[in-house]
C-alpha positions in Angstrom: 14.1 0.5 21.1 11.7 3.1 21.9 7.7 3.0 20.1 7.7 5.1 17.1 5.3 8.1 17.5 2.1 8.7 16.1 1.4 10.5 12.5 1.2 14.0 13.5 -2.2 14.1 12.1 -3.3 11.9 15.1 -1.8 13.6 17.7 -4.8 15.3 19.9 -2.3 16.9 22.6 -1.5 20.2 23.1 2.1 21.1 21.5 4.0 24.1 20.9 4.5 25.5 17.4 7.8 24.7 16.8 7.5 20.7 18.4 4.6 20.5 15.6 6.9 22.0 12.7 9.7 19.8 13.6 7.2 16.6 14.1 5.9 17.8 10.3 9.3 18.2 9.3 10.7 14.9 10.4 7.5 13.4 8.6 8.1 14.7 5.7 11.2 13.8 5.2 10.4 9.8 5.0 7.5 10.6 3.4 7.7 9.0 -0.3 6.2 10.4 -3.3 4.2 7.4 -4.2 1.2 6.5 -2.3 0.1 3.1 -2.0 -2.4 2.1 -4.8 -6.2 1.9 -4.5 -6.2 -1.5 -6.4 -4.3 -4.8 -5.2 -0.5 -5.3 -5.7 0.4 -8.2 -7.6 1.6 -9.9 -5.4 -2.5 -10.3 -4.2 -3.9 -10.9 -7.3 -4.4 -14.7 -6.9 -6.4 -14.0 -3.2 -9.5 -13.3 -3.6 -10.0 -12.2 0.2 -6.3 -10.6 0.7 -7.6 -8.4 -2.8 -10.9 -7.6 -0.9 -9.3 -6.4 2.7 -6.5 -4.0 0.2 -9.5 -2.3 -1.6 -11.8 -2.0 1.8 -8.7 -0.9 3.7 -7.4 2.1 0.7 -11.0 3.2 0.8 -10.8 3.9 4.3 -7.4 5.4 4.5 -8.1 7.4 1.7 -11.5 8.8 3.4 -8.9 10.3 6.6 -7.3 13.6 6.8 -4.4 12.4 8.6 -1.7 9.9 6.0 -1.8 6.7 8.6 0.3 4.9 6.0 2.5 5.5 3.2 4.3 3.7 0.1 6.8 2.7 2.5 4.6 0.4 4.4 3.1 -1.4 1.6 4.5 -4.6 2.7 3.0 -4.0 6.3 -0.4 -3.9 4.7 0.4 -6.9 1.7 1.2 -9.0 5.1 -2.4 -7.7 6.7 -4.1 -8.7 3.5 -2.7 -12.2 3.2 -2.7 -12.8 7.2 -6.5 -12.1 6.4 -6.4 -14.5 3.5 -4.3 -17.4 5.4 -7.0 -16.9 8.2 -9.8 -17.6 5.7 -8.7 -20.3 4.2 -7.6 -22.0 7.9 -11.5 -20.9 8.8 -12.1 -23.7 5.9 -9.8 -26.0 6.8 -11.3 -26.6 10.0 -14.6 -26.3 9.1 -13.9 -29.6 6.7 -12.3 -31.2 9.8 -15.1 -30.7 11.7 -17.4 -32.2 9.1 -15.2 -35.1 8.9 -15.1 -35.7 12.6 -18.7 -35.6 12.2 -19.3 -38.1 9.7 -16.8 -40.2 11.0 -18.0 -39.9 14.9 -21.5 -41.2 13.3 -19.9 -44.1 11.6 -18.5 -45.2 14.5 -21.4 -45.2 16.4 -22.8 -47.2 13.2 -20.3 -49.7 13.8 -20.7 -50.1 17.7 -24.0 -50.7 17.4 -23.8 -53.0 14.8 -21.5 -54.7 17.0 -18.1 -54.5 14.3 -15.5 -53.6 17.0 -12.7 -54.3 14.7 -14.0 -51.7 12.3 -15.1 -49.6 15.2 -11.9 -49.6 16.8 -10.1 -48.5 13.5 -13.0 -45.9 12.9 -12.0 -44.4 16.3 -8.8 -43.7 15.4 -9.8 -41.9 12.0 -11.7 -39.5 14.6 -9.1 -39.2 17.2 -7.4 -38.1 13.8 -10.0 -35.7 12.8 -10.7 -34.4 16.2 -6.9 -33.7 16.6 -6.6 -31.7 13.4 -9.7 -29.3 14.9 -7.9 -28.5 17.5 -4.4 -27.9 15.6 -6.7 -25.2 13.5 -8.2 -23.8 16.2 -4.7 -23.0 17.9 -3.6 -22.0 13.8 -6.2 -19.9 14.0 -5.5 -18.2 17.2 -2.2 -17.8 16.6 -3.4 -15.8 13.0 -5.8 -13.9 14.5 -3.1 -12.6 17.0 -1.0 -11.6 14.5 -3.8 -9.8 12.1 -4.6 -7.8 15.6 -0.8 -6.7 16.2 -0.4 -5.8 11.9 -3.9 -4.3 12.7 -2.9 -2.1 15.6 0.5 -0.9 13.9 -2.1 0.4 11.1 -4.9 1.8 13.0 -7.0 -0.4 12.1 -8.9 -1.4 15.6 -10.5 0.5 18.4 -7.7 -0.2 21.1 -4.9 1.6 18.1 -7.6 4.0 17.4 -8.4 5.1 21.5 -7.2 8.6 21.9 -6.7 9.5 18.1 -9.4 10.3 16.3 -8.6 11.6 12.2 -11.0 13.7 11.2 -12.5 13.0 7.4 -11.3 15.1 4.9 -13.2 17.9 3.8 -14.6 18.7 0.4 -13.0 22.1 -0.9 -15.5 23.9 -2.3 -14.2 26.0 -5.5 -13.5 29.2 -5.0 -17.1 31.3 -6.4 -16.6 34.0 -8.5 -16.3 36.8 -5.9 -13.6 35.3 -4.3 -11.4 34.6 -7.2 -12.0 38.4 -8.0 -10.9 39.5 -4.2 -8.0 37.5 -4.6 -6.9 38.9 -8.2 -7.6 42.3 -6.5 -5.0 41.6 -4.0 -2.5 39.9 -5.6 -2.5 43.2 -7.7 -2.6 45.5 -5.0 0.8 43.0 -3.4 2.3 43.8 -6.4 1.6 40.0 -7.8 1.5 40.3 -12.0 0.3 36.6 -12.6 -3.9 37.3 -12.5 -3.2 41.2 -14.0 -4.5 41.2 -18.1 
């Protein structure tokens, strides 16, 4: 399966007319006419982050000349969002653990000292326990933020995706002052164009 190329609108090499045409061409036709929505889907709504990382990430597509993604890869970007979401919410999970196996690391120092092996020794356990789940987060973790960078790179969304292409921000058109709409009335009459002529 070969890599699908880049949005014409990121390509920075030199290409012949009719490669670009046929590039735009191809482009166009799987373009849909929908464009993905500035606010969340609902599928989002209940995820506070996923909802955050949508609006961020429409603002910055929206801000670029070239179309990095279109309606068809709405569920590309719904699975960014709640990757970023599931990674949250694992950042939590271990963060608890680790104030568990902190609380329970002290009472089972407690215990030693106070010379309570029994309760020691079944204290130990509970942070064997706790210290086991840090470390199943941490390779959760890993494993999301490995998959965010790969849905990130498919989106142009990090430097290494980015390297090479750089979209250029769309420009503000300035409307037309009166002196131009007049030259252009002129010659659409003098082309024989009857729309602008009283």
């Amino acid at each position: 399966m070969t890599r699908p190329g880049k949005p014409a609108g990121l390509v920075t090499r030199a290409e012949t007319k009719a490669k670009k045409e046929l590039r735009a061409q191809k482009e166009d036709a799987l373009r849909p006419k929908r464009f993905l929505p500035s606010s969340p889907p609902a599928r989002l709504k209940d995820y506070e982050v996923a909802c955050f990382v949508w609006r961020k990430l429409m603002r910055r597509f929206y801000e670029l000349e070239a179309e990095i993604v279109t309606g068809l890869d709405w569920i590309l970007v719904e699975n960014y969002c709640l990757s970023m979401q599931e990674l949250d919410d694992l950042m939590t999970m271990r963060k608890v653990a680790y104030e568990l196996w902190l609380v329970l690391a002290k009472k089972h120092k407690e215990l030693l000292g106070e010379e309570k092996h029994d309760d020691a020794i079944f204290v130990a356990t509970q942070v064997v326990g706790a210290y086991d789940a840090i470390f199943k987060a941490d390779a959760r973790i890993d494993r999301k933020k490995d998959l965010i960078q790969k849905l990130g790179m498919t989106m142009y969304v990090t430097p290494r995706a980015r390297a090479g292409t750089a979209p250029s921000k769309k420009e503000k058109e300035e409307p037309p002052d009166e002196m131009e709409r007049l030259l252009d009335d002129v010659n659409d009459f003098v082309n024989g164009d009857q729309r602008h002529a009283g």
